[in-house]
C-alpha positions in Angstrom: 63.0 -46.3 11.2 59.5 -46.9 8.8 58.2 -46.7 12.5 59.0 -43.4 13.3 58.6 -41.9 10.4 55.0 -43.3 10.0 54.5 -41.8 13.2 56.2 -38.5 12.4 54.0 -38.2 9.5 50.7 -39.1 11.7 51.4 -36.1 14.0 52.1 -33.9 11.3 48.9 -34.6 9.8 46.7 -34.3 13.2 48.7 -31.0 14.0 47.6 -29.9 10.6 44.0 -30.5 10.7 44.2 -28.7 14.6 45.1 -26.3 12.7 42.8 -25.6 10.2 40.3 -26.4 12.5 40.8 -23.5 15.1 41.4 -21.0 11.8 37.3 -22.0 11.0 38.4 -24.6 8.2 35.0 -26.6 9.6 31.7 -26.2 10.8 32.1 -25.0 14.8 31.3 -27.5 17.3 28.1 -27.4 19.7 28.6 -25.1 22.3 27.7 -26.7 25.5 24.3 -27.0 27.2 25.7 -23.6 29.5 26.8 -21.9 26.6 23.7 -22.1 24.5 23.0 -22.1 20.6 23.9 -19.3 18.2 20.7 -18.3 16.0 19.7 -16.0 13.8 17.9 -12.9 15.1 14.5 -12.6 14.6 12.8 -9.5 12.3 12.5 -6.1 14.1 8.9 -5.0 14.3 9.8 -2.0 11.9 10.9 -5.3 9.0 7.8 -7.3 10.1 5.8 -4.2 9.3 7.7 -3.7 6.2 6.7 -7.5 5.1 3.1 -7.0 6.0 2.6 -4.0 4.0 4.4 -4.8 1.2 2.0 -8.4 0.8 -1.0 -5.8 1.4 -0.1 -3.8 -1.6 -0.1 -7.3 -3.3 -3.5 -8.2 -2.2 -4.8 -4.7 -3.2 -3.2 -4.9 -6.8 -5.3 -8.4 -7.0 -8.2 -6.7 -5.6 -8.4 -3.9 -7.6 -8.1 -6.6 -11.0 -10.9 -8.3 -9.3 -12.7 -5.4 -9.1 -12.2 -4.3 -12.8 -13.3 -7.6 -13.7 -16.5 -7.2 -12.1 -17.7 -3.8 -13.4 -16.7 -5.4 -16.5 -18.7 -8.2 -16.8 -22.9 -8.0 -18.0 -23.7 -11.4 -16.3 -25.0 -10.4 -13.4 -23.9 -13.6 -11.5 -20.2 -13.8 -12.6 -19.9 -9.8 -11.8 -21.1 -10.6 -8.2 -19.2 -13.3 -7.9 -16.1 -11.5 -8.9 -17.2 -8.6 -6.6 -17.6 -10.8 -3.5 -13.8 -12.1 -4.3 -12.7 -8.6 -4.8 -14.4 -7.5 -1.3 -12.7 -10.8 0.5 -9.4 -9.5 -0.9 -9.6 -6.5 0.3 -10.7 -7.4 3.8 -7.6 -9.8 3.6 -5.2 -6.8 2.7 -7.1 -3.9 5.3 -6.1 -7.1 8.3 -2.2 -7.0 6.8 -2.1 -2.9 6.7 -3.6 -2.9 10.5 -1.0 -5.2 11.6 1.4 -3.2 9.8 0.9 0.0 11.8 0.3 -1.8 15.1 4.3 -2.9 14.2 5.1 0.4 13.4 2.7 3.3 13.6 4.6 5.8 12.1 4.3 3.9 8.6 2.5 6.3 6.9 1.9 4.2 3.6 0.5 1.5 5.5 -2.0 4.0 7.1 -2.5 5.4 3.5 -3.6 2.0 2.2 -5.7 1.1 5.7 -7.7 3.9 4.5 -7.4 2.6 0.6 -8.9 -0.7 1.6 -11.8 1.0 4.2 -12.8 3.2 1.4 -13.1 0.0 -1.1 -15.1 -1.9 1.7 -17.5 1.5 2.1 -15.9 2.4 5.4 -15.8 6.1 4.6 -15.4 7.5 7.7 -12.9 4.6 8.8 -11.0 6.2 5.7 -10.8 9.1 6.3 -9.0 8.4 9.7 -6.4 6.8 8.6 -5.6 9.2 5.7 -5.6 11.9 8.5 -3.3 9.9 10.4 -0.8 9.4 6.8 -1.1 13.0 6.7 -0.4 14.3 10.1 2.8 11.6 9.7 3.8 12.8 6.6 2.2 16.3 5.5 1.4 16.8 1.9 1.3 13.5 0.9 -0.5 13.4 -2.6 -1.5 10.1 -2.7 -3.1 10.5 1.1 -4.6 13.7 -0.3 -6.3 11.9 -3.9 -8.0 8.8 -1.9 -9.3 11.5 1.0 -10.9 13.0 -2.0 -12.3 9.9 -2.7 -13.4 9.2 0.5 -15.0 13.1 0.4 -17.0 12.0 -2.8 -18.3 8.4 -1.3 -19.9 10.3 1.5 -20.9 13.6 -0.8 -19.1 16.1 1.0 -18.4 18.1 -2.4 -16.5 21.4 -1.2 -13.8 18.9 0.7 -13.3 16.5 -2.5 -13.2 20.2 -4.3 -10.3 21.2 -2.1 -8.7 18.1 -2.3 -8.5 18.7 -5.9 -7.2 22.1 -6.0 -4.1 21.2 -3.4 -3.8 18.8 -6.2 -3.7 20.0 -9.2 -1.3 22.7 -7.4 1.4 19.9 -7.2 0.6 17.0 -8.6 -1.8 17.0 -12.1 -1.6 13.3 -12.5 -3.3 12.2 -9.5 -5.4 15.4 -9.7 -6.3 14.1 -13.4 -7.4 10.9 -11.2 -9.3 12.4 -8.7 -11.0 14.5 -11.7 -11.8 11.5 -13.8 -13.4 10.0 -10.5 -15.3 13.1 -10.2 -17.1 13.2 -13.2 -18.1 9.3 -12.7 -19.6 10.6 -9.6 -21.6 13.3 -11.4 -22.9 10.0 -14.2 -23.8 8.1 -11.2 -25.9 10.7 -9.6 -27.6 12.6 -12.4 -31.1 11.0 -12.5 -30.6 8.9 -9.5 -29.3 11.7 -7.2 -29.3 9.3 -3.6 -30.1 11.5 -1.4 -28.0 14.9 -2.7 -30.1 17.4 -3.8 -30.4 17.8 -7.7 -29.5 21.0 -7.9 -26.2 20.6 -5.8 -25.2 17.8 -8.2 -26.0 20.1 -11.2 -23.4 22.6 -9.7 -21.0 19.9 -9.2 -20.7 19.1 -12.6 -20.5 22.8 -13.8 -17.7 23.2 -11.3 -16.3 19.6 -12.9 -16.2 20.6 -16.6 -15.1 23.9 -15.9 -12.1 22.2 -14.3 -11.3 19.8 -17.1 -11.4 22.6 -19.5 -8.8 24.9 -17.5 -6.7 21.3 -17.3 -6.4 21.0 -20.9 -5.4 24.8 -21.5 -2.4 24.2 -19.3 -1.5 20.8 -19.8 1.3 21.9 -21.6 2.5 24.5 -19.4 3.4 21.8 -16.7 5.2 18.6 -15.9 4.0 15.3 -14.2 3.6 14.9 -10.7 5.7 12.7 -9.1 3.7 10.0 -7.5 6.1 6.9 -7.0 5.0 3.9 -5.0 6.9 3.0 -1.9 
């Protein structure tokens, strides 16, 4: 009787555990070799290209700290040194933002920050390709719009970094404010020491500059903030 009833209980117990077994109560058994493994899938090119950018804008963010470091310092050796850091990081981010819109080339902030990182490495005219290229993806795009102006005012073209202003201040006064501020460091920097520009064009520049700034601080309180979030 003990006999059967051990053996009644045994069965139970193994039917019991088939049971919860086949609900998923434990970790599946290998397939076999026909069947194959179950992985995970890999990262679609788009999410690659997401991942890339998004450690770019990183490595800018330490770039540009770099680079404020520098222009800070009156050492002469520690500002180059910081300089040449900066310029390495930069390089670094520019290979991550390519990358990026090989992965996915309608990622318009990646092609936004390819021109970023060219324009901080001197590549002007690299720059200004790949903000055309945000732009035709996304038209209007203010941020595209204030580093083109940049771009314009690293390779003097005045009347374009003037434009790029004016569409601007039309939509978006803080990066216009930006764009302003970087004009009139461009007018400091060329005022004695004109590189090239004629003397008379830079003098005319900064007329058209502080007339500018004046009309912005009339109206600063007849309008709101741009918007100008980061993706």
């Amino acid at each position: 009787m003990r006999t059967s009833i051990r053996t009644l209980t045994t069965a139970i117990i193994l039917c019991a555990a088939c049971t919860a077994f086949g609900a998923g109560g434990g970790e599946m058994p290998n397939r076999s070799a026909g069947m194959g493994s179950q992985t995970s899938s890999a990262p679609s090119p788009e999410e690659q290209a997401r991942t890339l950018h998004n450690a770019g804008v990183r490595a800018v963010a330490k770039a540009d700290e770099l680079d404020a470091d520098a222009a800070r310092q009156s050492d002469a050796k520690k500002q180059a040194k910081l300089a040449g850091k900066s310029r390495n990081t930069y390089a670094s981010a520019l290979k991550k933002f390519m990358r990026a819109t090989e992965l996915n080339p309608g990622l318009h902030e990646a092609w936004n920050y390819v021109g970023y990182t060219n324009r901080k490495l001197g590549n002007y005219e690299a720059a200004l390709t790949a903000y055309d290229r945000a732009l035709s993806l996304k038209p209007g795009y203010p941020e595209a719009i204030e580093y083109r102006g940049h771009a314009y005012l690293g390779l003097n073209r005045l009347s374009e970094a003037k434009e790029a202003y004016l569409t601007l201040y039309a939509g978006n006064r803080k990066l216009a404010s930006q764009l302003l501020a970087a004009m009139q460091a461009w007018v400091g920097e060329h005022r004695g020491n004109a590189a090239g520009v004629d003397g008379a064009m830079v003098e005319s520049f900064s007329a058209w500059v502080t007339e500018r700034n004046t009309i912005a601080g009339q109206t600063a309180s007849l309008t709101r903030e741009g918007a100008s979030a980061a993706w």
